[in-house]
N, C-alpha and C positions, 0 to 999 in steps of 0.2 A: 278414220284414224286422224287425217288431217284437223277435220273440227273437234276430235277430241284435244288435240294438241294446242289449238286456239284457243279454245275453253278456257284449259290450265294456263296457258300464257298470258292471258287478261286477266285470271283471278289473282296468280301471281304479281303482276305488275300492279293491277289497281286497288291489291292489299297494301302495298308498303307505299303509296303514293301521299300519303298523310292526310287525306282529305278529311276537314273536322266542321261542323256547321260552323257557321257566324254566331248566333246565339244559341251556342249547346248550353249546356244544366250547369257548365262550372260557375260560381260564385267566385268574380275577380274583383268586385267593386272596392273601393279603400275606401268605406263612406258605412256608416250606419244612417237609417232614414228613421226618423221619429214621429210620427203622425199627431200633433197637438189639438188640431181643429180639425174637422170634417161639417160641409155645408153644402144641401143643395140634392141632386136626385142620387136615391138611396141607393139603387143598384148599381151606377154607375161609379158611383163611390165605392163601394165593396169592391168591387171590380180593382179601381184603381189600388186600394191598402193593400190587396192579396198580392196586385206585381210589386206593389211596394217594398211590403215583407219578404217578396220571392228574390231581390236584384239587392236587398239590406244586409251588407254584415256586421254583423251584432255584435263580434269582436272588435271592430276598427273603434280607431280613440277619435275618430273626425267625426262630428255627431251634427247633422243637421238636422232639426225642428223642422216644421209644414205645415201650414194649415193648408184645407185644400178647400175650395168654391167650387161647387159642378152647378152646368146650366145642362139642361137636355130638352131640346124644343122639337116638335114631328110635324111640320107642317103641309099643310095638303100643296102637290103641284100643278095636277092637272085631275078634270073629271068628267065621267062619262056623261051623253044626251040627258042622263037621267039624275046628275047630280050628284051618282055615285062618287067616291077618288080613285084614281086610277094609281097613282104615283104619289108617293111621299118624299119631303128633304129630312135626312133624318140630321140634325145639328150637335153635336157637343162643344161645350164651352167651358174651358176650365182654365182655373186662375189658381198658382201656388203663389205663398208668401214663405219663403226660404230666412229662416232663420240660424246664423253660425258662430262662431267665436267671432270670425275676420269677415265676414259681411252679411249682407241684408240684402236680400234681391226678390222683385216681384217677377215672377215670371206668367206669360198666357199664351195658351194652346188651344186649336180651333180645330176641331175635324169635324168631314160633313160626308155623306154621301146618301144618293138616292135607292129607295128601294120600290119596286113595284108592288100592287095590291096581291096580298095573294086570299083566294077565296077562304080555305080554313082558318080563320080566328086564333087557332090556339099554335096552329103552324107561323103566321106571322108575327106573333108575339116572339117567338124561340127564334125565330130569323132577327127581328129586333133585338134581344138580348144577344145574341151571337154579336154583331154590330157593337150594341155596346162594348161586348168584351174587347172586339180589337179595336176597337176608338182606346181603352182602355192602355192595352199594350203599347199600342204606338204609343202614346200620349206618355207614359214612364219612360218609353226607351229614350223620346225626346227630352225628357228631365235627365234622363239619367249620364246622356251625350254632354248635357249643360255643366251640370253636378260633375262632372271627370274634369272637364275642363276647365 
């Protein structure tokens, strides 16, 4: 009886408490994003237009242009007795050029993190694309942080 009475006392309380993600699905941006140029690795690119498109509202009259630059480099960091790689730096490098009515700004973003070897082929590839995708998101939310302000 008691932990039934708990139960309902936490569902109640922690229903009206308002808790809402940080970045839920609503569309608050006052900015439309126009994508003019695209340069540089192909996937990471996509990646980037779709959050583009995803954080753009298409209604707002503030229209900013973009060309966007990607570099994406995978370099080896350490390898085993036998010359295998053990460890990769996986790097992205991206450079916007922000065009508006009221200014002109180059902006550049650098995300990096390591990932270890993993034996399937086609598993590390999907681990690498994954990667890309959130190099991907961070890399808009930090546009998008610039762009508000």
């Amino acid at each position: 009886m008691k932990n039934n009475f708990i139960i309902l006392f936490l569902l109640l309380v922690l229903n009206g408490c308002g808790f809402e993600p940080i970045y839920s699905i609503k569309n608050e941006s006052n900015y439309n994003i126009i994508v003019v140029e695209i340069k540089g690795d192909k996937e990471l690119n996509n990646f980037i237009n779709r959050e583009l498109d995803r954080i753009s509202n298409k209604t707002s009259p503030n229209q900013y242009k973009i060309k966007i630059n990607s570099k994406f480099d995978k370099t080896t960091i350490s390898k085993n007795s036998k010359g295998s790689p053990l460890e990769f730096e996986l790097l992205a490098n991206i450079d916007f050029e922000i065009d508006s009515d009221n200014f002109k700004k180059s902006l550049s973003f650098i995300e990096k993190q390591n990932m270890q070897k993993i034996s399937d082929l086609f598993e590390q590839r999907n681990y690498e694309n994954t990667i890309k995708e959130n190099f991907a998101v961070s890399i808009v939310r930090k546009l998008s942080l610039k762009l508000y302000k």
